[in-house]
Backbone as a ProteinNet text record, in pm:
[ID]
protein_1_A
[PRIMARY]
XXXXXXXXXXXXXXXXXXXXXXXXXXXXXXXXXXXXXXXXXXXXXXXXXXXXXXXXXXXXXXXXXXXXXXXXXXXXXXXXXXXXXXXXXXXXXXXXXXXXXXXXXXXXXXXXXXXXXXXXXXXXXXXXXXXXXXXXXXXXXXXXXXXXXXXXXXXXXXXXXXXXXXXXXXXXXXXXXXX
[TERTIARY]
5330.9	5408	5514.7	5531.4	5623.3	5776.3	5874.5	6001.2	5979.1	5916.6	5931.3	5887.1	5791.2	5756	5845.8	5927	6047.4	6155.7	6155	6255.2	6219.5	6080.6	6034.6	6086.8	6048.9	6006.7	6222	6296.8	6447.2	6451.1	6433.8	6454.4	6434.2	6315.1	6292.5	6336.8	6391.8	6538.9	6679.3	6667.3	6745.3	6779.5	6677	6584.6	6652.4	6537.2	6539	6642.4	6721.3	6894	6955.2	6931.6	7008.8	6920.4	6773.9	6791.8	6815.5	6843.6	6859	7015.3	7102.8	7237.2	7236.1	7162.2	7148.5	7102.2	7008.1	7019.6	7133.5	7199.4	7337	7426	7436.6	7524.5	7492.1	7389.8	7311.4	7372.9	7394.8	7395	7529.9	7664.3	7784.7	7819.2	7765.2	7839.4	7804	7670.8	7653	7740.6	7828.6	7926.7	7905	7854.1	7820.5	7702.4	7606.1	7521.4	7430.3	7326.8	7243.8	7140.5	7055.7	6987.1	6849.9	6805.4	6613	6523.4	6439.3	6313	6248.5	6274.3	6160.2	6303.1	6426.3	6535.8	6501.2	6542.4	6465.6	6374.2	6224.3	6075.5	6135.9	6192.5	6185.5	6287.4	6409.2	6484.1	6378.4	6301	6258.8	6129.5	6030.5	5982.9	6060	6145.3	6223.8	6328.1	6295.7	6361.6	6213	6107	5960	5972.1	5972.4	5938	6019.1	6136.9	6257.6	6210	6183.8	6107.7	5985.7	5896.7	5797.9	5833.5	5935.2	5990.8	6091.9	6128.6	6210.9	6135.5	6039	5955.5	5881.5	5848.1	5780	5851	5993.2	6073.1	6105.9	6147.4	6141.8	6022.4	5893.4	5782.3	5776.6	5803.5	5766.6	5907.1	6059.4	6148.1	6116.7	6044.2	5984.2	5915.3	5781.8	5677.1	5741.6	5859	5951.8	6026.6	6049.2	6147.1	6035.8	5939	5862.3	5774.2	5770.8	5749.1	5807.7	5989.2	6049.7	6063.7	6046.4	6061	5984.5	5868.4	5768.2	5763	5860.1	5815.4	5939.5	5836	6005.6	6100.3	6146.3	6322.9	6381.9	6451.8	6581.3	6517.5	6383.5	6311.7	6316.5	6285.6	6244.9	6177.7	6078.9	5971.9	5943.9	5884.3	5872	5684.3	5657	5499.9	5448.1	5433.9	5387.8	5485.7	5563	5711.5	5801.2	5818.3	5895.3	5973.7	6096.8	6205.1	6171	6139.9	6091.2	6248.2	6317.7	6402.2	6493.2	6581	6678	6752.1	6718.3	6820.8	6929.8	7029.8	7158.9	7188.7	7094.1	7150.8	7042.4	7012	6949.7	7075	7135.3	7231	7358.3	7354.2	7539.1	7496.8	7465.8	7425	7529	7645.6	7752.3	7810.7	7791.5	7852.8	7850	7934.4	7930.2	7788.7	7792.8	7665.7	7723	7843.9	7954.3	7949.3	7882.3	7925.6	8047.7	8130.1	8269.7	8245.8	8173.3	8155.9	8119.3	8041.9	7955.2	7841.3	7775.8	7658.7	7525.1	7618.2	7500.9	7596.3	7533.6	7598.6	7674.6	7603.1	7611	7730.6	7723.6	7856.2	7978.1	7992.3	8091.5	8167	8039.5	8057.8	8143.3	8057.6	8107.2	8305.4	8269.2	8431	8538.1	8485.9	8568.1	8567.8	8447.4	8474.8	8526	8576.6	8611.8	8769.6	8786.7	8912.4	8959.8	8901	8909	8974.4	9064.6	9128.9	9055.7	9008.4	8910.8	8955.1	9024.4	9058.4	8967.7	8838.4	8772.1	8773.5	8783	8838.8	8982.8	9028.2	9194.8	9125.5	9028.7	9004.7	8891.2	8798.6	8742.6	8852.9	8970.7	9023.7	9112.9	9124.3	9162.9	9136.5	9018.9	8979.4	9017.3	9074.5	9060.7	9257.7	9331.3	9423.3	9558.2	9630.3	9637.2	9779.3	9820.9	9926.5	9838.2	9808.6	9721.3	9622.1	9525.5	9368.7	9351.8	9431.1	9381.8	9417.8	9487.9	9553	9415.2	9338.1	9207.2	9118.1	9125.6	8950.5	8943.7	8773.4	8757.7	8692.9	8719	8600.5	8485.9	8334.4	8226.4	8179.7	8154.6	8136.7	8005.5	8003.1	7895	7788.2	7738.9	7588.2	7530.4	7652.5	7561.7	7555.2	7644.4	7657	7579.4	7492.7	7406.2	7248.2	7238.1	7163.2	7127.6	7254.5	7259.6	7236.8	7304.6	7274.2	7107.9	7009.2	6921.6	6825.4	6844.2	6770.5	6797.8	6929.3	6919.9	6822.9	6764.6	6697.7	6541.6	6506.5	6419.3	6424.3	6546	6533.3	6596	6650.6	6689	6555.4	6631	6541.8	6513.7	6681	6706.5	6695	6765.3	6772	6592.2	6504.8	6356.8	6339.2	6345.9	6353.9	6421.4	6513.4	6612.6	6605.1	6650.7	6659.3	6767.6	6786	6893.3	6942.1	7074.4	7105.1	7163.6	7140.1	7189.6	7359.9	7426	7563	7644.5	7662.3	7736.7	7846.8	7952.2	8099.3	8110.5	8269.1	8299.7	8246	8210.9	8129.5	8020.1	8011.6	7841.8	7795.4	7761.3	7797.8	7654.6	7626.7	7480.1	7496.4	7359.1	7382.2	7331	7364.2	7363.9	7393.5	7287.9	7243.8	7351.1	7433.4	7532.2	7563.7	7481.4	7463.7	7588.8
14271.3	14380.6	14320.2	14365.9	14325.2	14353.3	14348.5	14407	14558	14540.2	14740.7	14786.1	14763.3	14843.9	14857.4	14698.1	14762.9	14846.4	14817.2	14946	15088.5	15075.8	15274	15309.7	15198.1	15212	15257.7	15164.4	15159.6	15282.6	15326.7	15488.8	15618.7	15574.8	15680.1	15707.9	15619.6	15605	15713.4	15633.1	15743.7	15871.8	15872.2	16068.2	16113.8	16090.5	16127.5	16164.4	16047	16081.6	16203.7	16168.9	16339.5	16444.4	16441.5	16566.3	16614.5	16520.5	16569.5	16611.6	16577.4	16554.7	16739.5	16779.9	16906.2	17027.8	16977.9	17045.5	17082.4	16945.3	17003.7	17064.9	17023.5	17104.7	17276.9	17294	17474.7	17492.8	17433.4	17502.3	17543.5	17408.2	17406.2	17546.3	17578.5	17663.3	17785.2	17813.6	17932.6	17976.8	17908.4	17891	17831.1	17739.1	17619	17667.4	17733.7	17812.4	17653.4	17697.7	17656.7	17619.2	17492.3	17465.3	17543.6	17587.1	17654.2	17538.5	17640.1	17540.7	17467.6	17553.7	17512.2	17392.3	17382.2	17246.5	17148.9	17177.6	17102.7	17019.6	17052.7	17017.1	16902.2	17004.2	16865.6	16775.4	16776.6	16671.4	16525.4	16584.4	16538.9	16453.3	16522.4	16431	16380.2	16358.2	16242	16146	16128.1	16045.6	15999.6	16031.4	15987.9	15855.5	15978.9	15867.7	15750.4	15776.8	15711	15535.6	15589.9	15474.6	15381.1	15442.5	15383.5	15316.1	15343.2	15238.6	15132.9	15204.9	15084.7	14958	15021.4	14894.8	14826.5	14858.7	14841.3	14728.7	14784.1	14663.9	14545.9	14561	14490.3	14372.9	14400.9	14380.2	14237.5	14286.3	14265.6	14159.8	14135.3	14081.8	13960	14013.6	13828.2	13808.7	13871.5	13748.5	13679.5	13691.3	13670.8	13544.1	13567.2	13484.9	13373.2	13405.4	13281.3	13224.2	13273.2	13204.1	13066.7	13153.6	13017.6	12898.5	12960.3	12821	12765	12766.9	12718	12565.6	12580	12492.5	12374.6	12269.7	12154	12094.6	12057.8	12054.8	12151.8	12125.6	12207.9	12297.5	12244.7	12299.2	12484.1	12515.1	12662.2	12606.7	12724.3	12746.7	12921.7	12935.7	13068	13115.4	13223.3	13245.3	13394.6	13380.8	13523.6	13605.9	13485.7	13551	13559.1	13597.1	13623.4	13445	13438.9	13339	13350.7	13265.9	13217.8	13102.7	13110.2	13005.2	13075.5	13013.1	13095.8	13232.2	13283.5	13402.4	13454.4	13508.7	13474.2	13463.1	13551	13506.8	13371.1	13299.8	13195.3	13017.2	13095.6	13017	13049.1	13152.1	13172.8	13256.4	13151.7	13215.3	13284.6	13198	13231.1	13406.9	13449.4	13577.2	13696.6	13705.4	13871.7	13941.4	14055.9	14165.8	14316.7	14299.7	14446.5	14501.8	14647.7	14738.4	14795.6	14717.8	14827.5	15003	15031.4	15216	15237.3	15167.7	15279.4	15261.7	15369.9	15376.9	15366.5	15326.2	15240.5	15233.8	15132.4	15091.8	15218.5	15339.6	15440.2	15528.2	15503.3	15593.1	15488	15384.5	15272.4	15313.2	15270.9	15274.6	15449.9	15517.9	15673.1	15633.7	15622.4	15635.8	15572	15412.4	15340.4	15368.7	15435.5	15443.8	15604.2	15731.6	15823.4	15815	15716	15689.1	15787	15802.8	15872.9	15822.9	15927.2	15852.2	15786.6	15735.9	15666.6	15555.3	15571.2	15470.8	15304	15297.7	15251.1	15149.4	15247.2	15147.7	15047.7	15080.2	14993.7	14847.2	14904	14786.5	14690.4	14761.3	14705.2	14622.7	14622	14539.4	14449.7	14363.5	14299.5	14161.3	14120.1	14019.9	14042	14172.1	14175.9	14192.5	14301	14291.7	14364.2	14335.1	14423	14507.8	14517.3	14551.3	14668.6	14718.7	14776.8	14787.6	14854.5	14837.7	14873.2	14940.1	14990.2	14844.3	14704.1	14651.9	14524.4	14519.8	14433.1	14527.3	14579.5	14619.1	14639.9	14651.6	14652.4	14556.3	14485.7	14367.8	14434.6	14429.6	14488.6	14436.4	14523	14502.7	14376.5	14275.5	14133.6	14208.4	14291.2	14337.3	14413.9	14502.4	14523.6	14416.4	14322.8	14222.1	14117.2	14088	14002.6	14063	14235.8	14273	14278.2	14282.9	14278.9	14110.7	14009.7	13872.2	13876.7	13862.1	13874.5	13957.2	14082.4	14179.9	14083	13993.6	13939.2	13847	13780.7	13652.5	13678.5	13808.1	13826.8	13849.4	13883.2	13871.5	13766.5	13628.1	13562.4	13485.1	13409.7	13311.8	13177.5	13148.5	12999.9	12906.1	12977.2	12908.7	12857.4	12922.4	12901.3	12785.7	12756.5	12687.9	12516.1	12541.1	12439.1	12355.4	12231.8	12166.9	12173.2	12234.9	12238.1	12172	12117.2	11997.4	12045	12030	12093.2	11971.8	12052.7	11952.6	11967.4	11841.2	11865.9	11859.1	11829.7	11862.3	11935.2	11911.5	11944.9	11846.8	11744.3	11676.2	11612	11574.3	11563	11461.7	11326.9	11213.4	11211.6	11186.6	11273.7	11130	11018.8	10960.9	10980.2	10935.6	11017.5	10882.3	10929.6	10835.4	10795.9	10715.9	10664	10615.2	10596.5	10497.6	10409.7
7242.1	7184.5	7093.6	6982.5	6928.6	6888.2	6844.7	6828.3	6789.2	6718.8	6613.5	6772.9	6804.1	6955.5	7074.3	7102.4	7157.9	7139.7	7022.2	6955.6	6958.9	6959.1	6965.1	7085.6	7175.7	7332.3	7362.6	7336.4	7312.4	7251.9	7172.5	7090	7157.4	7227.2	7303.2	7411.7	7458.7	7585.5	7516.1	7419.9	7381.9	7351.1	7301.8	7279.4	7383.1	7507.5	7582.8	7702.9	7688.2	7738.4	7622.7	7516.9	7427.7	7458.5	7488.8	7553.8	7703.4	7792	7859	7882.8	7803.9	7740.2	7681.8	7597.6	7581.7	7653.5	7758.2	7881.6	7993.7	7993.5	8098.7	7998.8	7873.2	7800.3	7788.1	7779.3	7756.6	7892.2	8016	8122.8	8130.5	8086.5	8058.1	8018.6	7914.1	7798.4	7845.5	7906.1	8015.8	8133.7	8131.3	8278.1	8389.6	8334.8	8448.5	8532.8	8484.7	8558.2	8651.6	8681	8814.7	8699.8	8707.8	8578.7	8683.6	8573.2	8613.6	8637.6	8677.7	8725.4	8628.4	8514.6	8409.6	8332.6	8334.4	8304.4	8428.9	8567.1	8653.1	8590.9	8597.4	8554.2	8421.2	8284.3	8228.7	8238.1	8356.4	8356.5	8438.5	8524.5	8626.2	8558.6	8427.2	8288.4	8265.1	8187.8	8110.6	8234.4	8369.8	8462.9	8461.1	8479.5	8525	8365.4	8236	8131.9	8125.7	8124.1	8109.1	8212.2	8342.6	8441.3	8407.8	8369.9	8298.3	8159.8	8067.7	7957.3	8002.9	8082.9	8119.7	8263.5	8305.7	8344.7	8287.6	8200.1	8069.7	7955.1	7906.3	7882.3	7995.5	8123	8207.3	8205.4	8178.7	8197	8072.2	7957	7875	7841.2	7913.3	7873.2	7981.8	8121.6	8194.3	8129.2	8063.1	7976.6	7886.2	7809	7710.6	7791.5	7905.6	7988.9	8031.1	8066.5	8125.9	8010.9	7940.1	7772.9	7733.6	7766.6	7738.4	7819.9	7963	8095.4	8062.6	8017	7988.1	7877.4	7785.1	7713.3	7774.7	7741.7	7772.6	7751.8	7832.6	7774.8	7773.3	7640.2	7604.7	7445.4	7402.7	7268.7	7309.1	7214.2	7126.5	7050	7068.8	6996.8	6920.9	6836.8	6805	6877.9	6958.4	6959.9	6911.6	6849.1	6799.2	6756.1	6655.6	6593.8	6672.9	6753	6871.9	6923.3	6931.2	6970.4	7116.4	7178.2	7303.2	7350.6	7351.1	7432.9	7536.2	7562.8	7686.5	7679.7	7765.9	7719.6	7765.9	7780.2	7804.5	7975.9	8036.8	8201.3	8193.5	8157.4	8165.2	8115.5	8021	7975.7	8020.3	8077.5	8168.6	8205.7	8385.5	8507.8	8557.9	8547	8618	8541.4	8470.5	8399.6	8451.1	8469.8	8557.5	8446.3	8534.7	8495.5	8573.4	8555.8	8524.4	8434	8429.6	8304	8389.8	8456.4	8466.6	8415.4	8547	8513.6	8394.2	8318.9	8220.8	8245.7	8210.3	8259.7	8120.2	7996.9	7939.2	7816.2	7733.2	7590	7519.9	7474.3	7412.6	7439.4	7583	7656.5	7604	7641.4	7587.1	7416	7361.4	7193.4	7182.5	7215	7216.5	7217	7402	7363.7	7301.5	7294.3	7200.4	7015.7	6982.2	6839.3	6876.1	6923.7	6934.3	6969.8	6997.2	7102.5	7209.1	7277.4	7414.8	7511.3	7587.1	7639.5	7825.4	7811.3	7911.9	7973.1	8129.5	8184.7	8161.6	8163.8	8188	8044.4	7922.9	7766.9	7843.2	7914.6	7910.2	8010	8092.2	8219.5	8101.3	8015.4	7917.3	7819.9	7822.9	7717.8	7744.5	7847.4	7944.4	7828.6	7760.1	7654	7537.3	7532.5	7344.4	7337.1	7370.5	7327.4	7477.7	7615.5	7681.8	7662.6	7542.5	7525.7	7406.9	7315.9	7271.6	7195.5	7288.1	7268.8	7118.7	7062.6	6905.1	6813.7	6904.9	6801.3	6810.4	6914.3	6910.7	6974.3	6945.3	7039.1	7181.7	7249.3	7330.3	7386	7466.3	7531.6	7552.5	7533.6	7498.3	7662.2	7786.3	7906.6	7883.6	7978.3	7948.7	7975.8	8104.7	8082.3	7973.6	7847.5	7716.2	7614.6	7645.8	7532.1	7565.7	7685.9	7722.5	7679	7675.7	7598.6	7429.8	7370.8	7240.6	7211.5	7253.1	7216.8	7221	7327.1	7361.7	7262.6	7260.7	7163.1	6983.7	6968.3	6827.8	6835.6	6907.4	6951.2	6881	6886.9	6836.5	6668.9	6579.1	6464.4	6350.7	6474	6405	6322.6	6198.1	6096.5	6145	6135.8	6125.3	6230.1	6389.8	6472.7	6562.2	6521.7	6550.9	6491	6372.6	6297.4	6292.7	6368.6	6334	6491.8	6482.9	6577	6692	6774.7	6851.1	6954.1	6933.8	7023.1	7157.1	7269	7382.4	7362.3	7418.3	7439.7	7600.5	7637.2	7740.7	7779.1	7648.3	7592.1	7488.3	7442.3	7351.7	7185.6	7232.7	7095.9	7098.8	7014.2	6994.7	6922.9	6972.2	6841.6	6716.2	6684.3	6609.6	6478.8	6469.5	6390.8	6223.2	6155.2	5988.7	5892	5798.9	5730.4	5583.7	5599.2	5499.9	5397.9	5215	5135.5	5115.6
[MASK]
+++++++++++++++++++++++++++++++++++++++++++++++++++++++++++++++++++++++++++++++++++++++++++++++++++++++++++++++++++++++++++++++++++++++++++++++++++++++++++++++++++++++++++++++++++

């Protein structure tokens, strides 16, 4: 499978959370009514679909993962276009995998580009600025930003390409040819 396909497969996660996003809202604006059988039925489709894409990405992010254990050393390789090397819980085991109460990227972005006032933006900015969040940002919680690093892996150029030196400090003595 390739990227454009994870992305449909990713898109349609999303769909599918806005509509079901428009379902509790119709019920909202009714007066909080009791959702029907027939809202029931399709919340209860799009939790069924929603499961099956996301085992599906699951599925498809170990063949990706054991792709890369695979080769040796510390190399990358590209196979079928696709960047085969480590991916970020592979390279910082140690990293939390806290979305600090959100319950996915979208909800995050929402409230930080809306500026809402959302306890959860202030415990998010603990890295970026803690005196005020409008004056740096928000620290981007590590379990979406371990997704976004990861999801780039597949459209980088250069780094497939290029030789990469693992390092186990801060320098790197590297010898180079001098006339």
């Amino acid at each position: 499978m390739n990227k454009t396909d994870r992305r449909t497969l990713n898109a349609e996660l999303v769909t599918n959370a806005e509509r079901a996003d428009t379902i509790f809202a119709l019920a909202r604006e009714d007066g909080n009514r009791e959702l029907n059988a027939k809202e029931l039925s399709s919340l209860d489709g799009l939790t069924m679909r929603n499961r099956v894409i996301e085992t599906r990405l699951n599925q498809l992010n170990e063949e990706r993962d054991r792709a890369g254990a695979a080769h040796s050393g510390t190399e990358e390789r590209l196979v079928s276009g696709v960047f085969t090397g480590p991916r970020f819980h592979q390279m910082f085991p140690s990293a939390s995998t806290d979305s600090r109460g959100w319950e996915s990227l979208g909800a995050f972005v929402n409230a930080a580009a809306n500026r809402l006032a959302d306890p959860r933006l202030q415990a998010s900015s603990d890295g970026a600025n803690s005196v005020a969040a409008s004056d740096g940002g928000f620290l981007i919680p590590t379990q979406f930003y371990a997704g976004l690093l990861d999801a780039s892996l597949e459209d980088e150029i250069c780094r497939p390409r290029a030789r990469v030196i693992p390092m186990t400090s801060d320098i790197v003595e590297a010898p180079i040819w001098d006339k």
